[in-house]
C-alpha positions as MATLAB code, in Angstrom:
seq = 'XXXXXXXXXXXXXXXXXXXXXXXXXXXXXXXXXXXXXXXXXXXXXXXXXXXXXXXXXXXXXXXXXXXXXXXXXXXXXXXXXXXXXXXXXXXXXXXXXXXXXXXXXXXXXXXXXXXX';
ca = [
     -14.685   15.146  -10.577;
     -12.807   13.516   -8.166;
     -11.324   14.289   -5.086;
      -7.873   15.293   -4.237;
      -7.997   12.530   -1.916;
      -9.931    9.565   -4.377;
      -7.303   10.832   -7.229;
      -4.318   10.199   -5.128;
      -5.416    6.836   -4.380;
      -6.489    5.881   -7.594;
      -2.577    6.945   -8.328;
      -1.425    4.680   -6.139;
      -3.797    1.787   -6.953;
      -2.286    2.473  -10.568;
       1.475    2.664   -9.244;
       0.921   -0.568   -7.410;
      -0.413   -2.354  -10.247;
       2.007   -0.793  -12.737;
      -0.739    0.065  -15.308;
       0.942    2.645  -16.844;
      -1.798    4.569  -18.879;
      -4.069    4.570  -15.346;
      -0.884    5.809  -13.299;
      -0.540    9.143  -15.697;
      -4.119    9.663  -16.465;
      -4.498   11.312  -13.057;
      -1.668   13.878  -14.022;
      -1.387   16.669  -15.436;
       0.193   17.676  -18.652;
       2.500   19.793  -17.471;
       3.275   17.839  -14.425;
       6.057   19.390  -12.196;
       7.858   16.632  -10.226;
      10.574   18.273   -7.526;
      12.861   15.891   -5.652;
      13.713   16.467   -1.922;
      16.221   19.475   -2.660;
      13.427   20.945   -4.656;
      15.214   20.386   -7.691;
      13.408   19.594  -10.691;
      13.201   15.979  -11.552;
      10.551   15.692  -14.326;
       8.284   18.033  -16.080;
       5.531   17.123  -18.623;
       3.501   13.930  -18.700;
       5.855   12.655  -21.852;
       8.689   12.593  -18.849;
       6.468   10.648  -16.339;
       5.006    8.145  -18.481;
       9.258    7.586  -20.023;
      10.585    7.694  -16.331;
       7.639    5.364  -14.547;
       7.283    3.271  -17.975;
      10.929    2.230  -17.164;
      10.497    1.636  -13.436;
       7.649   -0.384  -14.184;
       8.866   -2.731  -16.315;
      12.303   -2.681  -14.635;
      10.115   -3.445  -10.573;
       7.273   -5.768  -11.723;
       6.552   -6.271   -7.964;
       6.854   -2.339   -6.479;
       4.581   -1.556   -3.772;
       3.501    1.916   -2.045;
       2.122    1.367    1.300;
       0.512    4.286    2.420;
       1.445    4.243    6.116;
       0.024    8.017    7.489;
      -1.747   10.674    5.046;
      -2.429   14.520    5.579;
      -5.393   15.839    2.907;
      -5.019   19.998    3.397;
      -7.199   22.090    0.863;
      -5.515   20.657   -2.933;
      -2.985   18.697   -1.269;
      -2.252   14.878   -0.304;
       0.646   14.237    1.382;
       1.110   10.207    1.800;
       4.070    8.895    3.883;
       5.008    5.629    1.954;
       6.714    2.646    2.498;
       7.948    1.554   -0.986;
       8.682   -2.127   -1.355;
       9.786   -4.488   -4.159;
      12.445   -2.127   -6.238;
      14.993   -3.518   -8.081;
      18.397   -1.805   -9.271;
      19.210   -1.131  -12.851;
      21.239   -4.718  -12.965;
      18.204   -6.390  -11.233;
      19.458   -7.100   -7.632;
      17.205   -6.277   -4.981;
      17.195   -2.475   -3.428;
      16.191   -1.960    0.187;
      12.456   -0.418    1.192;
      12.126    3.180    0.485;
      10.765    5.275    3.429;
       9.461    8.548    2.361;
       6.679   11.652    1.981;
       5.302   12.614   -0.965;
       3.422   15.763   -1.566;
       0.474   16.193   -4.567;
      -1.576   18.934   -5.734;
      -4.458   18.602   -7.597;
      -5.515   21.369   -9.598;
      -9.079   20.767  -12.015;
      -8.846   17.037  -11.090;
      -5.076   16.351  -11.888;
      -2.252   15.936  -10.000;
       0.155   18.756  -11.494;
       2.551   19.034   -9.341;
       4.460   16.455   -6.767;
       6.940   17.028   -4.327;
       9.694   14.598   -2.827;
       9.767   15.363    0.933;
      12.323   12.700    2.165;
];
């Protein structure tokens, strides 16, 4: 099994490749995605793969630096720099600065928190 650590970057190496089935194969069925307010945003994998199949096909060039990460017990948290996204009539949107928690629970990320 992997680490919380080697999932999380094989996540990312997913995300920045947008291979879809790789990105959600290191989730979690019942996935919990919260945004910033700690609202919510997505649960199940069905809502991942339908919200990140979109964004992938929608940002063929999106890009997650990872620019500082904190590894605590079954957490990751990266700081990203997010490069490469597009709006939903194609013009260009600026880099997205932001933390992202994950916990990995049995070798899956099931939950993920927005932190900025």
């Amino acid at each position: 099994m992997r680490s919380p650590v080697e999932l999380v970057d094989a996540q990312v190496r997913a995300y920045n490749a947008g291979d879809l089935d790789a990105f959600a194969g290191c989730y979690a069925a019942g996935v919990e995605v919260y945004d910033s307010d700690g609202r919510t945003s997505m649960i199940g994998l069905d809502s991942l793969r339908e919200a990140y199949g979109r964004l992938f096909v929608r940002c063929p060039d999106l890009h997650a630096q990872i620019v500082n990460r904190i590894a605590v017990a079954d957490w990751v948290i990266d700081e990203e720099k997010v490069s490469g996204r597009v709006g939903t009539d194609g013009s260009p949107l600026p880099d997205l600065h932001a933390a992202v928690a994950y916990r990995v629970t049995a070798g899956q990320v099931d939950q993920v928190r927005m932190l900025g």
